[in-house]
C-alpha positions as CSV (number, residue, x, y, z in Angstrom):
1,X,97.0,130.5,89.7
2,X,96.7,129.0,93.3
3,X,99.4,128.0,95.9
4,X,100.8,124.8,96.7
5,X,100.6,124.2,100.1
6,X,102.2,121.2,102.1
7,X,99.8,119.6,104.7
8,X,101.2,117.0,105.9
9,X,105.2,115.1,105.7
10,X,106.0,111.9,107.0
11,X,109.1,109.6,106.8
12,X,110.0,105.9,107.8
13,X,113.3,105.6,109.9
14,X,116.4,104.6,107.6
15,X,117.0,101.0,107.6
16,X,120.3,99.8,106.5
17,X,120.5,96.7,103.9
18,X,119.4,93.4,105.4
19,X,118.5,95.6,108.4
20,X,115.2,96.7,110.2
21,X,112.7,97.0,106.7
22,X,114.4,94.6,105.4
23,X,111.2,92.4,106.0
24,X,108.9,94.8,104.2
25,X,107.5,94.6,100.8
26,X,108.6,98.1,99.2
27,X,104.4,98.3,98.3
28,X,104.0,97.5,101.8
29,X,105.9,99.7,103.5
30,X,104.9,102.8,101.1
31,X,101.3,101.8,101.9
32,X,101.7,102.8,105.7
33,X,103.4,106.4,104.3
34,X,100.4,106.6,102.8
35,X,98.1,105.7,105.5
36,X,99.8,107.8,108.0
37,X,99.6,110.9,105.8
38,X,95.6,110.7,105.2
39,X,95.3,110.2,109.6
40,X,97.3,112.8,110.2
41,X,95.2,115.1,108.1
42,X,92.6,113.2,108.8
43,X,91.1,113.5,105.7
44,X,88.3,111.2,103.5
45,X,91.0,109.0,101.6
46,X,88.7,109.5,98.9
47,X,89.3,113.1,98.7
48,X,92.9,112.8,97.4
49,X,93.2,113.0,93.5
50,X,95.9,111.3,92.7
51,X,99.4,109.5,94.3
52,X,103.0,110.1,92.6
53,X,105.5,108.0,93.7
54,X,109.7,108.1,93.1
55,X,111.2,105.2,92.9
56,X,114.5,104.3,90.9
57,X,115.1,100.7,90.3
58,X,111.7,100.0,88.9
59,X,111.7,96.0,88.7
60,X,111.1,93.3,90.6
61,X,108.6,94.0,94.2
62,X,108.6,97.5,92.6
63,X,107.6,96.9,89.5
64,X,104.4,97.0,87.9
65,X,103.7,100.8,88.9
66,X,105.0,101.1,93.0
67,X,102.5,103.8,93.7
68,X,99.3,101.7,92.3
69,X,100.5,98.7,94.3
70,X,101.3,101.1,97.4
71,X,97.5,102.4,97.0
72,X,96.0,98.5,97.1
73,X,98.3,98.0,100.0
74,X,97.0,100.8,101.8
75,X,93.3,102.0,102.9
76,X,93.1,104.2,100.3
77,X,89.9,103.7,98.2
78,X,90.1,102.0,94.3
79,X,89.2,105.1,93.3
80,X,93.1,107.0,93.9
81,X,94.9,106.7,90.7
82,X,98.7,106.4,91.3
83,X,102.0,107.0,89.0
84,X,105.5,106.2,89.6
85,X,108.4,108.4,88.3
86,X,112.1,108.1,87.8
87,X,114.1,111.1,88.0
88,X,116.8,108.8,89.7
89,X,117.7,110.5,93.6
90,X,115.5,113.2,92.8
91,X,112.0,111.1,91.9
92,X,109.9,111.7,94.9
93,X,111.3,115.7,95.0
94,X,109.8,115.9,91.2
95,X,106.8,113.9,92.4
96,X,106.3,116.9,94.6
97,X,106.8,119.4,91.7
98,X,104.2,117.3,90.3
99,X,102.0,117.4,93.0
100,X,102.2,121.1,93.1
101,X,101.6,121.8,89.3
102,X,98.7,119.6,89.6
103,X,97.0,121.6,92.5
104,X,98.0,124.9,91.3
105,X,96.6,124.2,88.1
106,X,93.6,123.6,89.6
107,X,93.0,120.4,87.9
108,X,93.1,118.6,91.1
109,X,92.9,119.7,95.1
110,X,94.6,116.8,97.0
111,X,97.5,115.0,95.7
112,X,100.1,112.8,97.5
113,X,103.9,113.3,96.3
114,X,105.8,110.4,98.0
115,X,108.7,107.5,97.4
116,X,109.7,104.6,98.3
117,X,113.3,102.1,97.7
118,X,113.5,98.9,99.4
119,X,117.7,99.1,98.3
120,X,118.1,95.4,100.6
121,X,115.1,93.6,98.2
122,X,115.1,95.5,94.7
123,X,119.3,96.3,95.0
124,X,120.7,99.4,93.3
125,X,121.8,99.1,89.4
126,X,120.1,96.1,89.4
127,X,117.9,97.0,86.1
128,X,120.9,97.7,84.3
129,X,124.2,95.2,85.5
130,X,123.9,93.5,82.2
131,X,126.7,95.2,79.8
132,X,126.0,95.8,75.8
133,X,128.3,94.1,73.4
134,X,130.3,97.9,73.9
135,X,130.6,97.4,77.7
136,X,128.2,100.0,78.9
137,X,125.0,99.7,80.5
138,X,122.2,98.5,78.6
139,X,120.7,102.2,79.0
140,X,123.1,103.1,77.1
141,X,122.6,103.3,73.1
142,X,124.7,103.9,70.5
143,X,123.6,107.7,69.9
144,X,125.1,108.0,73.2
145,X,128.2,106.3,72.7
146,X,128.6,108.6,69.7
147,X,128.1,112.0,71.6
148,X,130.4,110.5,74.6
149,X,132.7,108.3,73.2
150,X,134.8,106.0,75.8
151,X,132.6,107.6,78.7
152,X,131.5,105.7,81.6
153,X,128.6,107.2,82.9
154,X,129.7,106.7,86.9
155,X,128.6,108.8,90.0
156,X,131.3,107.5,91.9
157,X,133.6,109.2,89.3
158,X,132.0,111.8,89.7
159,X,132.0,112.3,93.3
160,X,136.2,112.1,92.5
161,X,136.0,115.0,89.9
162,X,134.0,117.1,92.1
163,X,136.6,117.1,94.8
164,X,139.0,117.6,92.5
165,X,137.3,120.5,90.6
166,X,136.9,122.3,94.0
167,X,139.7,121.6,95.9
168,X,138.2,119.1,98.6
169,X,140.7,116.6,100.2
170,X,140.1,113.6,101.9
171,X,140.5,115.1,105.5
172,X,137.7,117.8,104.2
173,X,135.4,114.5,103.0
174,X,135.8,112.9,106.1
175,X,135.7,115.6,108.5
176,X,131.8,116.2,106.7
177,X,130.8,112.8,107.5
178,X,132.1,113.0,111.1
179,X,129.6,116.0,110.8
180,X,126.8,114.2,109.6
181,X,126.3,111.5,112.2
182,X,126.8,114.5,114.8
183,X,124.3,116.2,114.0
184,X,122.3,113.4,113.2
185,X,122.8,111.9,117.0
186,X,122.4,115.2,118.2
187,X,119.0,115.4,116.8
188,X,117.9,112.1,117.9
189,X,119.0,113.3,121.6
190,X,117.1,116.3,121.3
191,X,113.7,114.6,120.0
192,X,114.2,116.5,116.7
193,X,112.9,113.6,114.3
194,X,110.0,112.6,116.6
195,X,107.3,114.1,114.6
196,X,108.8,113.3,111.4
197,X,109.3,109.2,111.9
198,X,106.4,107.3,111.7
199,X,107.6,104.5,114.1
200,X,107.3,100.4,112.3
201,X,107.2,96.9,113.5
202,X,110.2,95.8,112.3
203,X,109.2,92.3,110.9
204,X,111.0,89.2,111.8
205,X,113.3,87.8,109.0
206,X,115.1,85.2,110.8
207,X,114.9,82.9,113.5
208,X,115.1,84.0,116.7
209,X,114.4,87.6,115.8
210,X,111.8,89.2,117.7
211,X,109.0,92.2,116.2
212,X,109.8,95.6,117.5
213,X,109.5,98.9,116.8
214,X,111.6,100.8,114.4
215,X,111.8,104.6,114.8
216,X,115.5,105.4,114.9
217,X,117.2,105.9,112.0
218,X,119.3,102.5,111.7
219,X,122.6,104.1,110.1
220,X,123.7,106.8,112.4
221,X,126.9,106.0,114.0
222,X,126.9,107.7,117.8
223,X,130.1,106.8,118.6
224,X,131.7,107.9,115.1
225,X,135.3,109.3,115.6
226,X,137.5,110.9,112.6
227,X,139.7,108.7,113.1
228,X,137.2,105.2,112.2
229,X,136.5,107.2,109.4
230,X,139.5,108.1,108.6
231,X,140.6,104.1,108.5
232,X,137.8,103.0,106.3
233,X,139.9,102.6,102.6
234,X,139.3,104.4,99.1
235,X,137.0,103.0,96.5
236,X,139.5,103.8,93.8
237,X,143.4,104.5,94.5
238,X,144.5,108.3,94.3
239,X,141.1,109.3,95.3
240,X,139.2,110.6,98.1
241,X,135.6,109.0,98.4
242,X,134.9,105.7,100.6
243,X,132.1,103.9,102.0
244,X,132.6,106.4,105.0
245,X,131.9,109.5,103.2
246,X,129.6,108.6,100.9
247,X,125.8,108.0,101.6
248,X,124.5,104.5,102.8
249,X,122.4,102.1,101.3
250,X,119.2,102.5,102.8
251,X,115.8,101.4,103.0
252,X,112.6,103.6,103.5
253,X,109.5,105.5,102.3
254,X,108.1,109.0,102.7
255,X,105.9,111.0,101.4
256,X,103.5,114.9,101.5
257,X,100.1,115.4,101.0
258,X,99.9,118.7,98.9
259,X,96.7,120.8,98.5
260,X,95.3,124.5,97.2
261,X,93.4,127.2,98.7
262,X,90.2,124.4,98.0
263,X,91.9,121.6,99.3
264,X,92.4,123.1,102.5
265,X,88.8,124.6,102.5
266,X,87.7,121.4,102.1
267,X,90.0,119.2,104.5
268,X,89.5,122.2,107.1
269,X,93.3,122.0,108.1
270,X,96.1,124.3,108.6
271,X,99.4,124.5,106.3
272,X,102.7,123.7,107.3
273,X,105.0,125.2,104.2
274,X,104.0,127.1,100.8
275,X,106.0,126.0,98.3
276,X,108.2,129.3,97.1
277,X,110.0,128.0,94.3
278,X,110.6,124.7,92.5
279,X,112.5,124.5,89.3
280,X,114.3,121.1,87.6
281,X,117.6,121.6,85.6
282,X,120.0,119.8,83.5
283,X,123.7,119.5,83.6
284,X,127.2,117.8,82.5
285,X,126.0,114.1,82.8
286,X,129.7,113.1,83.5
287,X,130.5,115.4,86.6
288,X,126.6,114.7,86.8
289,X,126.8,115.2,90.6
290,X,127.9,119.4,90.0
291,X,124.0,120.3,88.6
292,X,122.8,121.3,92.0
293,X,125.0,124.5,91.8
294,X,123.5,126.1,88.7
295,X,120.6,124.3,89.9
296,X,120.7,126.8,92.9
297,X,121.8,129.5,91.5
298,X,119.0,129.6,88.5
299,X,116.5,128.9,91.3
300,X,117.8,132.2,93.4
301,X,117.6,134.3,90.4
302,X,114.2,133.3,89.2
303,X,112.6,133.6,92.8
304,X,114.4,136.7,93.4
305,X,116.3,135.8,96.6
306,X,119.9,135.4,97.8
307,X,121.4,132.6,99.6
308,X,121.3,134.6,102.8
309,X,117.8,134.9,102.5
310,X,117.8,130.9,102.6
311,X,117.5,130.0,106.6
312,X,118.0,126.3,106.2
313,X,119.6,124.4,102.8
314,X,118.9,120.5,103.1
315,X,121.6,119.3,100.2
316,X,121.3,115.8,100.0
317,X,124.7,113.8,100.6
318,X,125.0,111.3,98.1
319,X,128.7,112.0,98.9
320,X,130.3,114.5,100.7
321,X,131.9,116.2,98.1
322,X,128.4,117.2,96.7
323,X,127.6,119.5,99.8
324,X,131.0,120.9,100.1
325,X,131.2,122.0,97.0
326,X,128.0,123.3,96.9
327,X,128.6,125.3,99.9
328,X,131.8,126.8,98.2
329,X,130.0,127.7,95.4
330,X,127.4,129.4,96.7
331,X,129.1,131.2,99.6
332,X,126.4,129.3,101.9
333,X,126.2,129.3,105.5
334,X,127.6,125.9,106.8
335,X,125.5,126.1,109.6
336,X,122.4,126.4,108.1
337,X,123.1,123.4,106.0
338,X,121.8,119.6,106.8
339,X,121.1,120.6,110.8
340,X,119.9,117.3,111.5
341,X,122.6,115.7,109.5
342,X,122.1,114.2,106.3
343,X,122.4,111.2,104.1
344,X,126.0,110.1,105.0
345,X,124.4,109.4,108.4
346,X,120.4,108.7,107.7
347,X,121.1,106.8,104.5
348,X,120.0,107.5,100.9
349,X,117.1,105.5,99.5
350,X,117.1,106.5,96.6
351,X,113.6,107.4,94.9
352,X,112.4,108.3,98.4
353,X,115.0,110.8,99.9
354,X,113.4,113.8,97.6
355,X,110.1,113.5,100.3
356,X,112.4,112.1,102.9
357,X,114.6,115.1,102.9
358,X,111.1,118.0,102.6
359,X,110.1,116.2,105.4
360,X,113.1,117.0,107.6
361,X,113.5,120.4,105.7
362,X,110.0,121.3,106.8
363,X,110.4,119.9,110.5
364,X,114.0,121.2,111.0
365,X,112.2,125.0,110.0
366,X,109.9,124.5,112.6
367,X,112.3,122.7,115.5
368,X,114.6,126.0,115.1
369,X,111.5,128.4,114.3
370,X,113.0,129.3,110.9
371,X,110.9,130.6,107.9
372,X,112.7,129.5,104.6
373,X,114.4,126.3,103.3
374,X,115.9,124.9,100.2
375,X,116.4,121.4,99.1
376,X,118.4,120.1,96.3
377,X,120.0,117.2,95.4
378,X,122.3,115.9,92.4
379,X,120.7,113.6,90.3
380,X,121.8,110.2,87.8
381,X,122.4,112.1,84.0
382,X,123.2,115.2,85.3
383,X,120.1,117.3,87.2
384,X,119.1,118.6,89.8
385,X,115.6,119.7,91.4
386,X,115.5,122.5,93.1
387,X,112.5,123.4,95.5
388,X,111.8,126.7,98.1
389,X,109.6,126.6,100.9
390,X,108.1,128.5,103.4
391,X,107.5,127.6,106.7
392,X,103.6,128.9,108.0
């Protein structure tokens, strides 16, 4: 069977709702992913096989299959095929399991994984705010009542349990997110995302507004203190999770072009990563944000490596009790987790952070000179993808 090797990774800065993308189509905005990826490579756009595209809340501007739509948007030729996929926050990580299966089957060469969320025009739980005649989501149908009776299927629940399951208080939540936008500033300082970002006109909503360019992640907070964190108020009272220490609604596309050994014969170009290890698992879909730990710990027994063998872990922080609990777990290195800080800081758009986050994993390796990285994240139902690379 051949390798899957990553060629190329590129992200849009973070834009926070009604912010910088605010003014781009979702189709629009993934189409310049996609253009950026095929220059960088610079590569026949009629040589890649196929596009895969994550992207959550699949209605509205991104509707009607995102990835075809991003492809006519783009300068890709008619002749690319694209797919769109809903794994919920992992889509655009299993669109790059995808990708990979494809080219080490052989049945294709050249295959874009990316994703894309416009969370200001398509807003999050939008496909499903209408309640049955039960009170649940309308995704929700009486098989599953039966099997969870009285449940509510809630990720902000389960950001509570998980703190509570591993001893995390709200000083530990807080002090993470502090963290986050540290290291995130830090990285813009030190130039760390500039080969990562493709920079964007921001385009003009309102009047007076003026085009610019957009290349700085539009959440990070440089002058964050623990104690303005500390001051912003619980979502639920008794608990520990806020707006502070959760991940930010966020707007942006990303995306990898992944080949084989023939694929990079033919685009005559030089690998950045070989994928290791990728593996998808299923989990308690009430907790549901706890499946990254198995998650990890299946993927470290079936590649045959130990944590320590791991130089940098990019776990994505849909809140902070995810990462800390995961760290705990697994007996993992803090310091080799989220370098460049993560989504409590960058924001978390959703069916585009699986590509978003590669893309810093694989740039991070090479900013520090590091060899191996993980990436998981924790997933709506209960999964989690799990995916090994190595830097070349």
């Amino acid at each position: 069977m051949s390798q899957a090797y990553i060629v190329a990774a590129v992200r849009t800065a973070g834009g926070r709702r009604n912010g910088r993308l605010s003014g781009w189509h979702p189709a629009d905005l993934s189409a310049q992913v996609l253009n950026e990826l095929v220059s960088r490579v610079d590569v026949d756009p009629a040589r890649i096989d196929d596009v895969i595209m994550g992207c959550v809340s699949q209605i509205g501007e991104q509707s009607n299959n995102i990835a075809r739509n991003a492809i006519m948007s783009s300068m890709l030729p008619e002749s690319v095929p694209g797919t769109s996929l809903d794994r919920q926050c992992g889509s655009s990580q299993q669109a790059l399991h995808f990708a990979a299966q494809a080219v080490m089957s052989g049945s294709q060469d050249v295959v874009i994984a990316a994703g894309v969320e416009s969370m200001t025009r398509v807003p999050m739980f939008l496909p499903s705010t209408l309640p049955n005649e039960h009170g649940y989501g309308l995704y929700v149908g009486p098989a599953i009542e039966e099997r969870y009776p009285g449940i509510r299927f809630s990720q902000f629940s389960g950001a509570e349990q998980m703190a509570q399951k591993y001893g995390l208080s709200r000083e530990d939540l807080d002090g993470f997110a502090l963290r986050s936008h540290q290291q995130a500033a830090r990285a813009v300082e030190a130039g760390a995302f500039r080969n990562e970002i493709l920079p964007l006109l921001v385009r003009a909503t309102g009047e007076g507004n003026v085009d610019h360019l957009h290349q700085v992640d539009e959440g990070i907070r440089f002058d964050a203190t623990l104690d303005s964190i500390s001051s912003v108020k619980l979502l639920h009272e008794g608990g520990v999770i806020t707006a502070a220490n959760a991940s930010q609604v966020c707007d942006g596309a990303s995306g990898v072009m992944v080949v084989n050994e023939r694929g990079l014969k033919a685009l005559g170009v030089e690998p950045l990563a070989r994928i290791h290890h990728m593996s998808v698992l299923g989990h308690d879909p009430v907790i549901m944000l706890e499946a990254p730990i198995p998650a990890t710990q299946r993927a470290l027994e079936k590649s045959g490596m130990r944590i320590d063998d791991i130089d940098l872990y990019e776990v994505n922080e849909a809140f902070a009790s995810v990462p800390l609990a995961w760290l705990k777990a697994l007996g993992a290195d803090a310091s080799r987790l989220n370098v460049h800080g993560g989504a409590i800081a960058l924001g978390h758009p959703l069916g585009s952070s699986g590509t978003k986050l590669m893309t810093t994993l694989i740039n991070a390796l090479g900013v520090h000179g590091k060899r191996y990285g993980l990436q998981t994240m924790c997933e709506g139902g209960g999964m989690a993808n799990v995916t090994i690379i190595e830097r070349l």
